[in-house]
Structure formats: structure tokens, C-alpha cells
N, C-alpha and C positions, 0 to 999 in steps of 0.2 A: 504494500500500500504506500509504505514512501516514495518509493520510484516513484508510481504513477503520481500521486499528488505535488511531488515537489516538480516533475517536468511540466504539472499543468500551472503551476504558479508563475513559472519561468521559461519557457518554452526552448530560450536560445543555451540554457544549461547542457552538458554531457554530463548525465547522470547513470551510472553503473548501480548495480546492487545486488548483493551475495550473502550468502547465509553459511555459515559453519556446519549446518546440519540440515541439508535446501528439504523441502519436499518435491516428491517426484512432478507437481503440478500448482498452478497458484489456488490456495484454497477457494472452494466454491462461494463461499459466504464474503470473502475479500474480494469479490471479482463484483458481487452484487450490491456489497454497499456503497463501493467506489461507483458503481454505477447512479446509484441513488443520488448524488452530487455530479452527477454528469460525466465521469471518467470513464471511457470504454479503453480496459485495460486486457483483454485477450490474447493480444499477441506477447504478454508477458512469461517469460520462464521464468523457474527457478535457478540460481546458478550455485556452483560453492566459489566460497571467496580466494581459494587459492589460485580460480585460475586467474584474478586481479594482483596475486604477490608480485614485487619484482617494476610495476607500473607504477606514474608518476599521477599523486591525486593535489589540488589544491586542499582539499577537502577528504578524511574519514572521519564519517557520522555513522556509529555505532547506534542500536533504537533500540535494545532490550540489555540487562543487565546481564543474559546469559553470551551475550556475543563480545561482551566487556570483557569478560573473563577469558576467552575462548579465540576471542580474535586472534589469529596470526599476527607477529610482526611483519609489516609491511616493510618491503628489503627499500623498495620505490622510492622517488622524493614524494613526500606528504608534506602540503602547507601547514594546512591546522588539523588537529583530530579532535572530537566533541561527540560527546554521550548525550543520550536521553533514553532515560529508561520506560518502555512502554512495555506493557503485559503484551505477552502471545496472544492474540485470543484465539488461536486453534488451540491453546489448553483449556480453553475454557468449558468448564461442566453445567449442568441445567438443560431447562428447557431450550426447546428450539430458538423462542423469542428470547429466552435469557443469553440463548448462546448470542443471537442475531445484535441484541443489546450490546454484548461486548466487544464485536466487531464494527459495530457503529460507536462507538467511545472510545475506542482505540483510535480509529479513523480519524473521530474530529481531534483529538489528544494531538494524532500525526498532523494533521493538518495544522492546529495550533502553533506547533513550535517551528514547522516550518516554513509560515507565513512570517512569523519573529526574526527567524534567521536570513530568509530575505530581503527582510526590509531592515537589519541591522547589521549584519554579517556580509551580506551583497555590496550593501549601499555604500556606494563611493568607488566601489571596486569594479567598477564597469568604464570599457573603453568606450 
């Protein structure tokens, strides 16, 4: 859900995104919330983050407290690196709409700090 939200705030970004432990496909419930704000993220895979070791980022933003932990050292030039810790919500247990809940809270969570980082973290830094 980052990918997609932070290319739709910024369109002119090169935005990667890899996971320590990918799923074989982008969860179904994160394909539909993102839709519910207007994202058609379909053509999205999962990747693992190793095959980003070694490449130069301005930017790693880590989104879950388990990938803090877990991330590779990036061999790459990295500008800045920046956490924010958001729940998985593929772990999340409950009902359907409990589950659906939590995937929509994450979403806006994601959305929140990466409107922030745009407009704080961007800003000024554009040619």
C-alpha cells in the first residue's frame, strides 16, 4: 500500500518497495481499499528486498517495526533512512469487516505520514 499511495501523491517519484518476507501476491483486501480512494494498484508484485541491496536510494523508509529489525544493510548509497511503524494488517484476526477495518487504518495511517513526508521531506528538494 505504500508504493501505491506515495506514487499517487507524487507521480514524478521512482518509488521501489520490498519486503523481507514478500507474499506470493499483493493481499486481496490491500488491493481493495486502495481502490476505495481511487488507487488501481494491480499491476503491483511483491518483491524481496534483496534484490534492491547493493543500489543507490535517496530514500529507505522502512513501514513496520518487523522490517526495522530485519532489514538488510543496504551495501548502496542511501541519503536518508526513516521508520514508521505500521501494523500488518494481513495479521490481523476478527471478522471480515474487523479484518477490512484494519486494512483501511493502516491505509489512511500510510497515507498520513506520507503526505507529511512530502510536503516536509520533498519540499525544497525539487529541481
Amino acid at each position: 500500500m505504500a508504493e501505491a499511495i506515495l506514487r499517487r501523491l507524487d507521480s514524478s517519484l521512482v518509488v521501489s518497495s520490498a519486503g523481507t518476507a514478500p507474499a506470493q501476491q499483493v493481499h486481496p483486501l490491500a488491493l481493495r481499499v486502495l481502490e476505495e480512494i481511487g488507487i488501481r494498484h494491480h499491476d503491483g508484485r511483491p518483491k524481496h528486498v534483496d534484490q534492491f541491496l547493493g543500489q543507490a536510494f535517496d530514500y529507505v523508509i522502512t513501514v513496520c517495526d518487523h522490517a526495522k529489525e530485519t532489514c538488510p544493510v543496504f551495501t548502496g548509497a542511501v541519503g536518508k533512512r526513516l521508520h514508521a511503524g505500521f501494523d500488518d494488517p494481513a495479521s490481523a484476526r476478527g471478522t471480515d469487516e474487523e479484518i477490512l477495518a484494519q486494512f483501511r487504518r493502516v491505509r489512511d495511517e500510510i497515507g498520513e505520514f506520507f503526505q507529511t513526508f512530502v510536503r516536509t521531506e520533498l519540499k525544497g528538494h525539487r529541481t
